[in-house]
DOVEX-390798 format. One line per field, with one value per atom (N, C-alpha, C, CB): residue number from 0; residue in three letters; atom name; x, y, z. Coordinates in nm, 3 decimals, padded with zeros to 5 digits, always signed. Glycine has a CB too. Example, Ala and Ser with C-alpha at 12.3 -4.5 7.8 and 13.67 -1.06 7.14 Angstrom:
// DOVEX-390798
nr 0/0/0/0/1/1/1/1
rest ALA/ALA/ALA/ALA/SER/SER/SER/SER
atom N/CA/C/CB/N/CA/C/CB
X +01.319/+01.230/+01.320/+01.131/+01.285/+01.367/+01.290/+01.408
Y -00.569/-00.450/-00.330/-00.447/-00.225/-00.106/+00.003/-00.060
Z +00.780/+00.780/+00.780/+00.905/+00.708/+00.714/+00.787/+00.572
//
This chain:
// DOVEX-390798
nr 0/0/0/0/1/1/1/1/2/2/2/2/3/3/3/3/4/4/4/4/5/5/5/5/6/6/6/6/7/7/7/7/8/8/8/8/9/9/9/9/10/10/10/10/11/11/11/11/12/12/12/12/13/13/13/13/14/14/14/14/15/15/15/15/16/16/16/16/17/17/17/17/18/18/18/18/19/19/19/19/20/20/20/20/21/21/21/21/22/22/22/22/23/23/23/23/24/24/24/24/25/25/25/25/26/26/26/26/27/27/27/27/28/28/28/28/29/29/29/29/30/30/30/30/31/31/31/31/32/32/32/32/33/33/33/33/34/34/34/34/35/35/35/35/36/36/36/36/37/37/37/37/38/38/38/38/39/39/39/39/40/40/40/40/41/41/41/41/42/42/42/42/43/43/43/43/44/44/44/44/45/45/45/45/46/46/46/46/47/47/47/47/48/48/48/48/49/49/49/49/50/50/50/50/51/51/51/51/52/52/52/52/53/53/53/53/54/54/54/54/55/55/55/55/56/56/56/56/57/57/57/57/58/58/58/58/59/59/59/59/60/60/60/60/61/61/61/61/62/62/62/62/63/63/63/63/64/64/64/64/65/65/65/65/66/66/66/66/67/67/67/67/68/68/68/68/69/69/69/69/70/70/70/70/71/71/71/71/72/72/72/72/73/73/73/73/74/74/74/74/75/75/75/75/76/76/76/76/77/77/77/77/78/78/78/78/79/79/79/79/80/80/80/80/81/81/81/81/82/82/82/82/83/83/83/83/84/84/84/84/85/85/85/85/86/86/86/86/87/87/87/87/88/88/88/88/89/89/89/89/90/90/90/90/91/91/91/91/92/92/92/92/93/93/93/93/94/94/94/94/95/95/95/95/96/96/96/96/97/97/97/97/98/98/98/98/99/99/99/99/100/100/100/100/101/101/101/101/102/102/102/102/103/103/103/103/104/104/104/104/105/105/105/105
rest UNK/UNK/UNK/UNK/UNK/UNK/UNK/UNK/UNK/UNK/UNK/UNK/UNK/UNK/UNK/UNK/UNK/UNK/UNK/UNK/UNK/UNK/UNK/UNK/UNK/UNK/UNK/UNK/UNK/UNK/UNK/UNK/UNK/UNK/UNK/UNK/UNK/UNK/UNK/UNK/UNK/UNK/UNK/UNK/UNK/UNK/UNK/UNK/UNK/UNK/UNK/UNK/UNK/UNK/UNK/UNK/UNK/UNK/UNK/UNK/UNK/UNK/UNK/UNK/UNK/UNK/UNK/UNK/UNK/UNK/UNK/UNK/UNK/UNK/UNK/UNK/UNK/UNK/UNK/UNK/UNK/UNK/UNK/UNK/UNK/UNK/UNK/UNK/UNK/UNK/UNK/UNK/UNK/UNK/UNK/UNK/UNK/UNK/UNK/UNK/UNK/UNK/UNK/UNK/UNK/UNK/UNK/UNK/UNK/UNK/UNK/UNK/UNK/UNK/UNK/UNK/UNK/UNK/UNK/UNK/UNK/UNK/UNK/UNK/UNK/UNK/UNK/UNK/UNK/UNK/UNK/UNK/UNK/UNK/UNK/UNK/UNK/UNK/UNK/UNK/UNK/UNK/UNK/UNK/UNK/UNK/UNK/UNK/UNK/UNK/UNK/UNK/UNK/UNK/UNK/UNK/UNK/UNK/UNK/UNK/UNK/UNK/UNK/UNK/UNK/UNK/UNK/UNK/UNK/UNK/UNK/UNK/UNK/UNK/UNK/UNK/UNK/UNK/UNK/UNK/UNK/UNK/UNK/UNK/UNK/UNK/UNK/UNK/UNK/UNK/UNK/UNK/UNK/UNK/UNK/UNK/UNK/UNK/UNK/UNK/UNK/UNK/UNK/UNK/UNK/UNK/UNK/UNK/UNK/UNK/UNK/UNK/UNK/UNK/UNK/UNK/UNK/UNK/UNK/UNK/UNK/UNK/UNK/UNK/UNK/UNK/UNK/UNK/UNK/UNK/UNK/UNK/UNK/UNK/UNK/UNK/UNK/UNK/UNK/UNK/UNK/UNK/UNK/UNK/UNK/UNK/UNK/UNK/UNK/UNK/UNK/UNK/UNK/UNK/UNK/UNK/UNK/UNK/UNK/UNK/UNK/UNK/UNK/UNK/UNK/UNK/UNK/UNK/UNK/UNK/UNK/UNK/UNK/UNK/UNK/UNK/UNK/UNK/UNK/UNK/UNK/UNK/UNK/UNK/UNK/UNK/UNK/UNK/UNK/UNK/UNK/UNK/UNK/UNK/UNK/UNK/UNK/UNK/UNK/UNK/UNK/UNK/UNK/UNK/UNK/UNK/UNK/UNK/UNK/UNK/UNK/UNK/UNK/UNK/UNK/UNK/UNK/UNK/UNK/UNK/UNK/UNK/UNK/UNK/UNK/UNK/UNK/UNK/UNK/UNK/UNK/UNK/UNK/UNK/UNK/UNK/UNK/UNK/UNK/UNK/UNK/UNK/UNK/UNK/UNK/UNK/UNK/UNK/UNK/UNK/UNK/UNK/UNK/UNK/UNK/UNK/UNK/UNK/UNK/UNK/UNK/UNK/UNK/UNK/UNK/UNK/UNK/UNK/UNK/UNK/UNK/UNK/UNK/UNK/UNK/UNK/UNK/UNK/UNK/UNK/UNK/UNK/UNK/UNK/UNK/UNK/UNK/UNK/UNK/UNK/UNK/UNK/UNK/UNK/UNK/UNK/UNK/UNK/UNK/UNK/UNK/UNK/UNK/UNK/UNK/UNK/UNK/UNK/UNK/UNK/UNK/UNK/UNK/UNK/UNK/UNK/UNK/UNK/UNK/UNK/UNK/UNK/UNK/UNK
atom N/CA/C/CB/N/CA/C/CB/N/CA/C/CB/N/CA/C/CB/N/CA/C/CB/N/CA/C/CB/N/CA/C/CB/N/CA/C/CB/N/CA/C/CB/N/CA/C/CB/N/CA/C/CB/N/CA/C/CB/N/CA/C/CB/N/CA/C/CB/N/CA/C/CB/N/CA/C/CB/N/CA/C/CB/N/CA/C/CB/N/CA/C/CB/N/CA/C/CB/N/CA/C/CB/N/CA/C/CB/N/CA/C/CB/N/CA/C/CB/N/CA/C/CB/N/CA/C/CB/N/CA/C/CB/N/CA/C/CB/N/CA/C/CB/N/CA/C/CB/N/CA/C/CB/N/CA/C/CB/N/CA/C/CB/N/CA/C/CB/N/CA/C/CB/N/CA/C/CB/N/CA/C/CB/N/CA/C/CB/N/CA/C/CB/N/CA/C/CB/N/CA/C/CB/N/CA/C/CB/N/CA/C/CB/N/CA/C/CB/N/CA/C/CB/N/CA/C/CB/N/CA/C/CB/N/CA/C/CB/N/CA/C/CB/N/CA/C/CB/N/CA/C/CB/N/CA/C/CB/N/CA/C/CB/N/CA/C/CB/N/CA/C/CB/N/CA/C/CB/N/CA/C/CB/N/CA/C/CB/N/CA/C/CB/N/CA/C/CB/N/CA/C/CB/N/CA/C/CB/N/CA/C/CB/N/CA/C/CB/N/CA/C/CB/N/CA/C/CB/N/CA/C/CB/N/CA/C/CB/N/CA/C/CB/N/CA/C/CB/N/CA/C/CB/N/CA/C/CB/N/CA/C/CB/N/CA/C/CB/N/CA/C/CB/N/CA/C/CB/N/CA/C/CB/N/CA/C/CB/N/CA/C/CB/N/CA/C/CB/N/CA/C/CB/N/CA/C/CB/N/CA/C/CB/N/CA/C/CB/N/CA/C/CB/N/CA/C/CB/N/CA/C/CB/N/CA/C/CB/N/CA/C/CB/N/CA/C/CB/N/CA/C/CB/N/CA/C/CB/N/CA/C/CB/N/CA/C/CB/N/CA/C/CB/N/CA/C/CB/N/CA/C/CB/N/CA/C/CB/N/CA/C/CB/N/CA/C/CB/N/CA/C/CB/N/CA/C/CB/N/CA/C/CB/N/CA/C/CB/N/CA/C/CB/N/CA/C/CB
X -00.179/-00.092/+00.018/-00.174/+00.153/+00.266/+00.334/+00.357/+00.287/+00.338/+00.457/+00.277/+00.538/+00.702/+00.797/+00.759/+00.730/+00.834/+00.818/+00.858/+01.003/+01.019/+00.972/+01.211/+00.933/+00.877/+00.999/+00.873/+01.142/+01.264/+01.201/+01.423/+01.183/+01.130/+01.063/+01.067/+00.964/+00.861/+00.899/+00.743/+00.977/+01.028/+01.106/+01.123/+01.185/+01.276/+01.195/+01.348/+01.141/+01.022/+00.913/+00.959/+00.922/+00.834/+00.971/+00.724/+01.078/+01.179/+01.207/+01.289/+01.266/+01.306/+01.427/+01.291/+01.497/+01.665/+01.609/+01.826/+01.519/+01.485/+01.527/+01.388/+01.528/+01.574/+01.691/+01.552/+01.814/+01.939/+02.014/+01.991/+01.962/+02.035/+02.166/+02.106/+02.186/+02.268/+02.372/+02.292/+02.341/+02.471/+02.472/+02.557/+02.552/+02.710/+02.763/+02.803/+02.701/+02.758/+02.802/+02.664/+02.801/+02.841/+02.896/+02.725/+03.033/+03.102/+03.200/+03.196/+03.120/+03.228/+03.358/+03.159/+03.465/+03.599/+03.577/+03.708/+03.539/+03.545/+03.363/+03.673/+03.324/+03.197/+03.098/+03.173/+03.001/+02.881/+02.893/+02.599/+02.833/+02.778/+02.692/+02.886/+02.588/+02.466/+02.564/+02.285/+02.598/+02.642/+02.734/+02.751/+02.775/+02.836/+02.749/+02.934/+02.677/+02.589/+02.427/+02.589/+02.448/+02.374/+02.438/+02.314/+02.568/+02.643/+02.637/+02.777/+02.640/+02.684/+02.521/+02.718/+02.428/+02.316/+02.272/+02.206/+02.298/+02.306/+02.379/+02.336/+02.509/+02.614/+02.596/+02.747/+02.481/+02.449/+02.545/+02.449/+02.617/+02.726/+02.646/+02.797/+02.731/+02.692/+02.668/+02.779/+02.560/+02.527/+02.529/+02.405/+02.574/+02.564/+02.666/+02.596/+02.797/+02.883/+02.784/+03.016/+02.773/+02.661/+02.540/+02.581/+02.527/+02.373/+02.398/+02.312/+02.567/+02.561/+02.590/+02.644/+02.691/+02.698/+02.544/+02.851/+02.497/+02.353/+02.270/+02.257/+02.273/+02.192/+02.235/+02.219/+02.368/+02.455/+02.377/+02.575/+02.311/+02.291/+02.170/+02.258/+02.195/+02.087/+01.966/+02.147/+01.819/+01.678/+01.731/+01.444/+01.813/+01.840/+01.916/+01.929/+02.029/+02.105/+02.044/+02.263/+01.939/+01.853/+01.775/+01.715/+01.706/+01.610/+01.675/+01.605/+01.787/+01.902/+01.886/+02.066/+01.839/+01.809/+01.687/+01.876/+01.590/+01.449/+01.489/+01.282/+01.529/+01.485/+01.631/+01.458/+01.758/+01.887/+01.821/+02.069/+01.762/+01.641/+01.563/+01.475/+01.476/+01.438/+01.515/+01.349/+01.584/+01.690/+01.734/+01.903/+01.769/+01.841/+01.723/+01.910/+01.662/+01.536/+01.473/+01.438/+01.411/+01.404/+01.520/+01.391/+01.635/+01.714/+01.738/+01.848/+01.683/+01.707/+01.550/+01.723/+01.449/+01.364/+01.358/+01.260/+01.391/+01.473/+01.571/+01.577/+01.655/+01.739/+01.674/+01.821/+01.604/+01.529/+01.459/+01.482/+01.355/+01.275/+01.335/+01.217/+01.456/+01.510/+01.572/+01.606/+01.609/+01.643/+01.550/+01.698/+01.414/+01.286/+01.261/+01.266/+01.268/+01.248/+01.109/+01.399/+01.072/+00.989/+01.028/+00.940/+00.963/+01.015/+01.024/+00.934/+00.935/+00.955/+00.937/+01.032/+00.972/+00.954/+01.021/+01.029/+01.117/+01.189/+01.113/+01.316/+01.003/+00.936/+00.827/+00.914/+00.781/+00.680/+00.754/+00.614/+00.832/+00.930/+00.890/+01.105/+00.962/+00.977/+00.818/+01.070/+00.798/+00.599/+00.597/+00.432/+00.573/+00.508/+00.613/+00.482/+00.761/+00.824/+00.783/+01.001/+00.795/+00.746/+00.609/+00.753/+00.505/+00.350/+00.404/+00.229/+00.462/+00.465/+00.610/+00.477/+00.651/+00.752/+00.659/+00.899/+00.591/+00.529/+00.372/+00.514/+00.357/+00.215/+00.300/+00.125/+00.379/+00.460/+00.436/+00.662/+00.457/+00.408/+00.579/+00.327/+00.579/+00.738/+00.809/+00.834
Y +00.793/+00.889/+00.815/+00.979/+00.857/+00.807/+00.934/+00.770/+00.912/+01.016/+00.989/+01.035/+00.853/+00.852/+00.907/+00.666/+00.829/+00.869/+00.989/+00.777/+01.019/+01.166/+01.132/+01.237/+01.280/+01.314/+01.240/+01.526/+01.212/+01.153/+00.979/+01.184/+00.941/+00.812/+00.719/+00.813/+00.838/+00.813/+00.843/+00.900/+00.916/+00.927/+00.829/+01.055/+00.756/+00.666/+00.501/+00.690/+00.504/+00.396/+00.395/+00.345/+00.524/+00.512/+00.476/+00.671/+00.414/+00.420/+00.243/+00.525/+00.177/+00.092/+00.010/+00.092/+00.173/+00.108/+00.093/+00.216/+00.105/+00.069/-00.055/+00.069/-00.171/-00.304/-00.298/-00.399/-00.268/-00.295/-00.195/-00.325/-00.072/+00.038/+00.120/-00.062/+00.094/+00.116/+00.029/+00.207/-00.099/-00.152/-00.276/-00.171/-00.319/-00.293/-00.205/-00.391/-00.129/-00.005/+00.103/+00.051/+00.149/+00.260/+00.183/+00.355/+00.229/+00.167/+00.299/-00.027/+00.363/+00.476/+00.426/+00.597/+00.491/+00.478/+00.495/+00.596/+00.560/+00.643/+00.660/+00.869/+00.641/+00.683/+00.571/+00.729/+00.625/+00.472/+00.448/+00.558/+00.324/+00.267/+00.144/+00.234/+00.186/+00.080/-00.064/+00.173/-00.033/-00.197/-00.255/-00.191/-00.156/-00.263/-00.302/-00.211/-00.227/-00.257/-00.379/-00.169/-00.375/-00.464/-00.604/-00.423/-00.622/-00.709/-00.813/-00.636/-00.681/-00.757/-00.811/-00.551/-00.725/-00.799/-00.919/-00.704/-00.942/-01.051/-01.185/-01.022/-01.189/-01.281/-01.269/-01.264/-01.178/-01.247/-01.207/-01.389/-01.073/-01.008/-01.001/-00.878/-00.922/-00.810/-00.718/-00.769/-00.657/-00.504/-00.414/-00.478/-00.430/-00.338/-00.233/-00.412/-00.227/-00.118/-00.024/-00.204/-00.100/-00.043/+00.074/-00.167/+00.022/+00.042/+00.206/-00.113/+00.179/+00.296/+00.433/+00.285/+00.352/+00.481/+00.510/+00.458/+00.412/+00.474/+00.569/+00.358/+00.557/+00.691/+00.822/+00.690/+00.841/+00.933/+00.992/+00.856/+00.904/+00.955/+01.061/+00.822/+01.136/+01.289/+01.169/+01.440/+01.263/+01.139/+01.152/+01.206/+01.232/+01.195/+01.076/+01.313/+01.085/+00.907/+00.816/+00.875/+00.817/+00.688/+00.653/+00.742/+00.747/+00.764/+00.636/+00.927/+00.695/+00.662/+00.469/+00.705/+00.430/+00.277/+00.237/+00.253/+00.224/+00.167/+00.071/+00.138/-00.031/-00.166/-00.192/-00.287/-00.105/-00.138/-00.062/-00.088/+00.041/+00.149/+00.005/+00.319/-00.034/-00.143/-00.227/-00.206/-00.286/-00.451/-00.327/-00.575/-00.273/-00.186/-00.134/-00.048/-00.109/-00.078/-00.185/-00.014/-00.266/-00.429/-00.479/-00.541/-00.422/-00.483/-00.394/-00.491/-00.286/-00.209/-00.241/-00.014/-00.294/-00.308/-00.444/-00.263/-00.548/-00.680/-00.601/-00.750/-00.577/-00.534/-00.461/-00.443/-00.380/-00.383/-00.480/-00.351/-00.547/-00.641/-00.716/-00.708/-00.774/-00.866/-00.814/-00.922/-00.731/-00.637/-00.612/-00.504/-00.638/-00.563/-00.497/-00.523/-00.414/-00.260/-00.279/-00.184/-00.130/-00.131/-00.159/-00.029/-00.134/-00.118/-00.004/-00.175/+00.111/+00.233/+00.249/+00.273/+00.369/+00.436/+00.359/+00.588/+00.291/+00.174/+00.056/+00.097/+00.006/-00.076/-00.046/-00.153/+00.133/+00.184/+00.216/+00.318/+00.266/+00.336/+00.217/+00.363/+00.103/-00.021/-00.091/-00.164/-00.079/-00.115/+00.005/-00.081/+00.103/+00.191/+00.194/+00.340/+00.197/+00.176/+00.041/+00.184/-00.067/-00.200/-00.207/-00.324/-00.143/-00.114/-00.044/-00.002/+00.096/+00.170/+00.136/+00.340/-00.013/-00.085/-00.163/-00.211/-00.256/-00.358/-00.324/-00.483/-00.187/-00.119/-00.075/+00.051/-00.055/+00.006/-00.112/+00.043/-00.063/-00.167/-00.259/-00.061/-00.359/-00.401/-00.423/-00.252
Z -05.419/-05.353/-05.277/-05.257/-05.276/-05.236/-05.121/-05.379/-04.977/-04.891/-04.871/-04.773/-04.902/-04.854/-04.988/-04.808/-05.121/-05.206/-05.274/-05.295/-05.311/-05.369/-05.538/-05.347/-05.572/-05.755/-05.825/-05.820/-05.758/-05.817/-05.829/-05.699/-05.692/-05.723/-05.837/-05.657/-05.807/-05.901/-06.062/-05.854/-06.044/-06.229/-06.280/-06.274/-06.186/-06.180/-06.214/-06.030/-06.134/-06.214/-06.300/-06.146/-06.373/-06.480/-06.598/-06.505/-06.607/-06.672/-06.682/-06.599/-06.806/-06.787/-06.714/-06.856/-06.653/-06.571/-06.458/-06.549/-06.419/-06.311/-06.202/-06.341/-06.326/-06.297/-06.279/-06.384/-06.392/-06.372/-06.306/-06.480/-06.330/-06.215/-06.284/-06.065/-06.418/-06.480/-06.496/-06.452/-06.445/-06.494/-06.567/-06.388/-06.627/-06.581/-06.636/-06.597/-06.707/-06.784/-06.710/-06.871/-06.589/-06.489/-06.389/-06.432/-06.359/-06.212/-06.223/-06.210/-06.141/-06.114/-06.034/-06.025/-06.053/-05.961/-05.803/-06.005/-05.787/-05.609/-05.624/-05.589/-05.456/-05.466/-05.421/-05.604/-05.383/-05.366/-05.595/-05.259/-05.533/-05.655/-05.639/-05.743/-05.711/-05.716/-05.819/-05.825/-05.877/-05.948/-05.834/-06.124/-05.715/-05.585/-05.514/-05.480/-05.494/-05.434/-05.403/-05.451/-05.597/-05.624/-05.636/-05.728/-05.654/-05.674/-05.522/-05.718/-05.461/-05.226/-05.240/-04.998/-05.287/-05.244/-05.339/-05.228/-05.468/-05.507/-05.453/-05.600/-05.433/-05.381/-05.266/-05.412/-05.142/-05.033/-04.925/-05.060/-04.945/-04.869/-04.771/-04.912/-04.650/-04.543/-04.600/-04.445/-04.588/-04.674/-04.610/-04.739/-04.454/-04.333/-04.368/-04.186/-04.390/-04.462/-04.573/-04.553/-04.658/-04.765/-04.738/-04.803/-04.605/-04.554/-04.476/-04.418/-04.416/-04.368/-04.460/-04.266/-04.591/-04.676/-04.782/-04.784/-04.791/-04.837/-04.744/-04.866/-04.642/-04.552/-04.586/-04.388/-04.625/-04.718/-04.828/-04.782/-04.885/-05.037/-05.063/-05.134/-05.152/-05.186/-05.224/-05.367/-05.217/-05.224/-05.397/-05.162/-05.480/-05.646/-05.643/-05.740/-05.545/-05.571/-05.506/-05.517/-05.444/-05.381/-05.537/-05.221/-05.615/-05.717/-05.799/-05.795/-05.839/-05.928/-05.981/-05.817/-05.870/-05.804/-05.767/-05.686/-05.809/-05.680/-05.656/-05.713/-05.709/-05.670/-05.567/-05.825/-05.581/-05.452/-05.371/-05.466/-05.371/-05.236/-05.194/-05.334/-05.243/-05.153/-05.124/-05.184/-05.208/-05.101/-04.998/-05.213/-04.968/-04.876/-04.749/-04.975/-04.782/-04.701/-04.646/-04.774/-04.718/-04.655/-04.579/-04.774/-04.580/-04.514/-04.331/-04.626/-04.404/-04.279/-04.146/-04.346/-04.251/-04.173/-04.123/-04.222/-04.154/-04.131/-04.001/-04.302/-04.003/-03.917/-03.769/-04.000/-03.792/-03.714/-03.596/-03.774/-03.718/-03.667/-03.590/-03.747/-03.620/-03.555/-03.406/-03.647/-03.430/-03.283/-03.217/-03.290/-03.220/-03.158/-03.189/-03.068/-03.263/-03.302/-03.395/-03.402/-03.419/-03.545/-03.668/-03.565/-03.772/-03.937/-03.980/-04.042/-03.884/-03.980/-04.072/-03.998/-04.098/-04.246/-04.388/-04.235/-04.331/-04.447/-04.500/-04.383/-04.412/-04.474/-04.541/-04.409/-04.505/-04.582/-04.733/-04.503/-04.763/-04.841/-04.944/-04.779/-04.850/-04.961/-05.026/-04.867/-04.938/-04.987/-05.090/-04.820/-05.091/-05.173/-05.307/-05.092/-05.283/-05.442/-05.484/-05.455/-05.429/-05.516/-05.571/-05.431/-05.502/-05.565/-05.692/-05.461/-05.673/-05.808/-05.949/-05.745/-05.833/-05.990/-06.063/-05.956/-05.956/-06.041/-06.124/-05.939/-06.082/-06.159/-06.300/-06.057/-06.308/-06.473/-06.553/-06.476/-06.708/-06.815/-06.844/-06.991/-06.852/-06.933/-06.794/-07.051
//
């Protein structure tokens, strides 16, 4: 049982885009986009801009992505931590999608 993630989540990683997120084949013009997104967190950007327009997104465009939902979530609970704070619900989020990526076959 998964009390944080949405039925979107979970459909999203029973799928093989899971990994790449759609890209490089999708870069919309205007708009969030996971291939930017994945790009800042590869090359090691500030993802803090990122971070605030992802709180933006419907739980279908979080889906859209598990694995930028976690760098993003790990990052928010990192962010945290380091401030004193808790981890919250972002480090549960991220625990429970990485259990149900790395349980899929391929």
């Amino acid at each position: 049982s998964h009390p944080v993630l949405s039925a979107a989540d979970l459909a999203t990683a029973a799928t093989p885009d899971h990994w790449t997120c759609g890209c490089p084949s999708s870069s919309p013009a205007e708009g969030w986009s996971w291939c930017t997104a994945r790009q800042a967190a590869m090359l090691n950007w500030d993802l803090r801009n990122l971070y605030r327009e992802y709180l933006t997104l419907s739980v279908d465009q979080v889906a859209q992505c598990p694995m930028g939902a976690v760098q993003l979530s790990l990052a928010d609970a990192f962010w945290r931590s380091a401030a004193g704070g808790g981890t919250g619900a972002a480090l549960v989020w991220a625990e429970e999608m990485l259990a149900e990526v790395l349980r899929q076959p391929g």
